[in-house]
N, C-alpha and C positions, 0 to 999 in steps of 0.2 A: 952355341949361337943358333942351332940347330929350331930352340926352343923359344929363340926370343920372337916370332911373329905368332907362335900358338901365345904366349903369356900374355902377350897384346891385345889378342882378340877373345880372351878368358875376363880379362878387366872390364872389357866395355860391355861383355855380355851381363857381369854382374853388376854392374851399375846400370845397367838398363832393367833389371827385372822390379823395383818397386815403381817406378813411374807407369808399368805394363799393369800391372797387381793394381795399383789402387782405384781404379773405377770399380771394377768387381767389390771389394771391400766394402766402397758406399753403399753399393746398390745393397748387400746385401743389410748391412745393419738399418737402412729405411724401409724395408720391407717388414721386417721380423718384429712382432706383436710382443711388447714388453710386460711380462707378469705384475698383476697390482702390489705395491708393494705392502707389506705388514705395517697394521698401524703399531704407532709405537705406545708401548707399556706405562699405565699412568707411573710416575714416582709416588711411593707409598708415603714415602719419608719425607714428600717435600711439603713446607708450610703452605697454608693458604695464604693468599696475597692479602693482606692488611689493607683497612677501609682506610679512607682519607674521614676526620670528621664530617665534610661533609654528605662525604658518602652515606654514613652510618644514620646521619639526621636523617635522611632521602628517606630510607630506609625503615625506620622507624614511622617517619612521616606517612611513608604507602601503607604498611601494616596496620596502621592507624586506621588508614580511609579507608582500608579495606572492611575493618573491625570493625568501624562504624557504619557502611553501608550495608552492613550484615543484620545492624540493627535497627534497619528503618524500615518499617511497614510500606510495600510494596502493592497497585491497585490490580486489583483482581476483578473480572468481569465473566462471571457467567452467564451461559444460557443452554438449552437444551432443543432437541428435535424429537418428534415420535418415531421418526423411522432418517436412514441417510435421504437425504435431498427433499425431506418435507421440511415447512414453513416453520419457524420457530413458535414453541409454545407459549402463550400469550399470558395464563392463569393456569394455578394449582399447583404449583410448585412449592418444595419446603426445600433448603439448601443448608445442609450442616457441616463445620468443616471441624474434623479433630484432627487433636495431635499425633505427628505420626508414628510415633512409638509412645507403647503404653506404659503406666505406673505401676508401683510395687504390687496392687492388687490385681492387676491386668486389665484395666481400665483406660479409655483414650479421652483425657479432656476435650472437652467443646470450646473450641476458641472462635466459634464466628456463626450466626445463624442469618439465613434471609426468606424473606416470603413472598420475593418478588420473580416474576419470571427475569426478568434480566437484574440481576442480583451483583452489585456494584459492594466489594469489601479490601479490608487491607489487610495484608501478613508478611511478618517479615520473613525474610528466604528462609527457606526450610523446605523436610519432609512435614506431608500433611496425609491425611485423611480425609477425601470428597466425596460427601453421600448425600444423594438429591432423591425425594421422593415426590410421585408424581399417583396421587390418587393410592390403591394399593401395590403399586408397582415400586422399584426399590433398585437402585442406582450406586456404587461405590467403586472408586478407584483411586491411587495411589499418586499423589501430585507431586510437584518438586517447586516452590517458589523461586525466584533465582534474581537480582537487581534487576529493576526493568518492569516486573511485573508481569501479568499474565491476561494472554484472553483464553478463556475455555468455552467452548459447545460440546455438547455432550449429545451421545445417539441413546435413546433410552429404550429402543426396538420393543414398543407395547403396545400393545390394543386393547380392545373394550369388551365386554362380558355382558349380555344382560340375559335374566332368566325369568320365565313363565313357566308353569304347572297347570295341567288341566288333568280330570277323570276322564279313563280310558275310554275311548267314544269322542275325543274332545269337546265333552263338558266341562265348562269354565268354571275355574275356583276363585272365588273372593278375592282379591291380594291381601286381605285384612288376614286370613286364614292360613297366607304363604308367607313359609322363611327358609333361606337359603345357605349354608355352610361352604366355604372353598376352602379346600386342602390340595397341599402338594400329592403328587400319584406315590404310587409306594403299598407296602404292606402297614397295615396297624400301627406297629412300630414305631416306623421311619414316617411315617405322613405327618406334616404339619399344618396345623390350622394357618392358612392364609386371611378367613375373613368371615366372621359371623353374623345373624342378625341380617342378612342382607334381606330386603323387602322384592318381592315379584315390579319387575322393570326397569330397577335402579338399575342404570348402568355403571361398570364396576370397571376401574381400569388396572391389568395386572401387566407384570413383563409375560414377553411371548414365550407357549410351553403348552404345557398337558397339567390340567388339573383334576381332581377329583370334585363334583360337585352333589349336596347330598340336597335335597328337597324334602321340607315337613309340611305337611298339611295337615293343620290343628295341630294339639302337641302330645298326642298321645304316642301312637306305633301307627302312622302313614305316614314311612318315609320311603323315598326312591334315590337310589345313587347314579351315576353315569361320569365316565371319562369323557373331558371336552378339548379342543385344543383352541388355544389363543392365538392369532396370526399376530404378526406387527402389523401396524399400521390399519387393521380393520375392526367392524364388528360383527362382534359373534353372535345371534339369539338365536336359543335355547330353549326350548320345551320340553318340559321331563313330565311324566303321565303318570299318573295313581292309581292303583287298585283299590280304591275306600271311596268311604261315601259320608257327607253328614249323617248323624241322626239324633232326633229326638224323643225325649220320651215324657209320656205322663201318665197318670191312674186316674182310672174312670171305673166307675160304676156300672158302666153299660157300652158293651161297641158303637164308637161315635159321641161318648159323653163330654162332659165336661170332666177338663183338668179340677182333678184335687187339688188342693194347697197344700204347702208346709209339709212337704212327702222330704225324704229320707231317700238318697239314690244313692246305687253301688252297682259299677258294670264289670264285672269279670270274665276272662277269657277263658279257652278251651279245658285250660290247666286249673281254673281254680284262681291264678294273681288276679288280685283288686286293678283295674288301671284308671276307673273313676269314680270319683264320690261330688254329690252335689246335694245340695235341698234345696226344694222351690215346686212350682207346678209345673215349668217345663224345661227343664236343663236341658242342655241340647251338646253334642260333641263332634268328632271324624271320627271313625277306625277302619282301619286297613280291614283289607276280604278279610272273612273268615268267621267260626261261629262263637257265639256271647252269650250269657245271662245277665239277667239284669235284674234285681233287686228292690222294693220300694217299701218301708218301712214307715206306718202309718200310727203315731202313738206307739202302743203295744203289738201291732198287725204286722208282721212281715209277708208282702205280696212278690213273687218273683214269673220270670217268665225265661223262656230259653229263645235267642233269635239269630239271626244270619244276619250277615252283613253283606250285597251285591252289590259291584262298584256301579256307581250311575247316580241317579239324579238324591235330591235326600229322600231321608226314612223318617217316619212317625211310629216308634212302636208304643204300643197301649197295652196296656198292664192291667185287665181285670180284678177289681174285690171280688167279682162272686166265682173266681176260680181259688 
């Protein structure tokens, strides 16, 4: 009996310990950050869920309108600038648009041309091919059409070219007399003709860059070359400067005569090559510095004479019979 007030107070002490315990319990499981848990694993094996017919119509139906809106020509509105934040170009524009992947020969159909500066076309969605040129300058990038259609401006970063030739002293050359060649810079090679024939003053309009440009006067051997650069948005003039000179020639009788007629002419350079032939009483040419013979062939009479050439104003050389 000794024991029966400890068993007593052993009872109540254990039925007292979870009502003591369970705040601490809460508190901790509201505290503690629970790990995300693993998404779960598609079923490999499980079917897909079956359309209802109408579903399947729906469905068919979108594919449709979608297939069809694929096939309808789309407007398109170009336009261009010469440089970012200038005024839109008004005139000169050519606007070609091919197809974006080429054919078996490696070829891009043309499917759209315009010659307008705001150039108004239709395409249906696609990749395309966009090449605008603007004078000798030259434009192409890679388009995407898409429902909806498109507005495009374009930065065409180009400016103007214009070229003059004068003999060194700036003595003015005829422009009847100058013609001007543009090439890409580069060796031999690698250089390409950009633009021939061009005439002294035309202005010339290329993308911005460094070209090579070659100056002829007359069309024998006075040419001069020079590296130029193109700004956007400005223009460039250029003067490229000759060592040659016109010259004239005729056969006389006497220093200060009268031109013969129906002469026979051949001018040869240091080495011996022909570089002109004429008949008449007064043919007349350019050549670059340097020394010449000249030739004049009368009936059966061959008259010749040895001369120089000094860059500056023209030459008259006169060919003696009684030498």
């Amino acid at each position: 009996m000794r024991f029966a007030p400890l068993l007593a107070i052993l009872a109540v002490l254990l039925t007292a310990v979870p009502t003591a315990m369970a705040p601490v319990a809460s508190y901790a499981q509201a505290s503690a950050e629970i790990p995300p848990l693993p998404r779960p694993r598609p079923d490999r094996n499980a079917q897909p869920e079956e359309m209802s017919p109408e579903q399947e119509r729906a469905a068919v139906e979108a594919q449709a309108a979608i297939e069809a809106a694929a096939d309808i020509p789309q407007p398109v509105t170009l336009s261009a600038r010469i440089i970012e934040g200038g005024t839109p170009i008004t005139e000169g524009l050519i606007w070609r648009v091919f197809e974006g992947n080429p054919d078996e020969s490696g070829e891009m159909a043309l499917v759209a041309k315009a010659e307008t500066a705001n150039a108004r076309i239709e395409l249906r969605p696609g990749e395309y091919m966009l090449h605008v040129a603007y004078g000798r300058a030259q434009y192409s990038e890679s388009i995407t059409i898409l429902p909806g259609g498109m507005q495009k401006d374009v930065i065409l970063n180009v400016g103007g070219l214009r070229l003059h030739s004068a003999v060194t002293g700036d003595i003015p050359i005829s422009p009847q007399l100058l013609t001007f060649e543009i090439y890409t810079t580069g060796d031999g090679a690698n250089r390409a003709l950009i633009a021939d024939g061009i005439r002294a003053n035309e202005i010339v309009t290329l993308n911005a860059g460094t070209y090579q440009i070659v100056s002829h006067f007359g069309t024998i051997n006075a040419e001069v070359r020079a590296d130029l650069r193109v700004e956007p948005g400005q223009m460039t003039d250029a003067t490229l400067y000759h060592h040659a000179s016109e010259v004239g020639f005729k056969l006389v009788s006497e220093t200060g005569g009268e031109a013969i007629a129906d002469v026979e002419w051949t001018v040869k350079d240091a080495t011996g090559a022909t570089l002109f032939t004429d008949r008449g009483a007064f043919p007349s040419t350019v050549l670059a510095e340097g020394d010449y013979s000249v030739l004049a062939k009368l009936g059966d009479r061959v008259f010749n004479r040895d001369f120089q050439i000094i860059p500056g104003n023209s030459n008259e050389i006169e060919v003696l019979t009684s030498i």
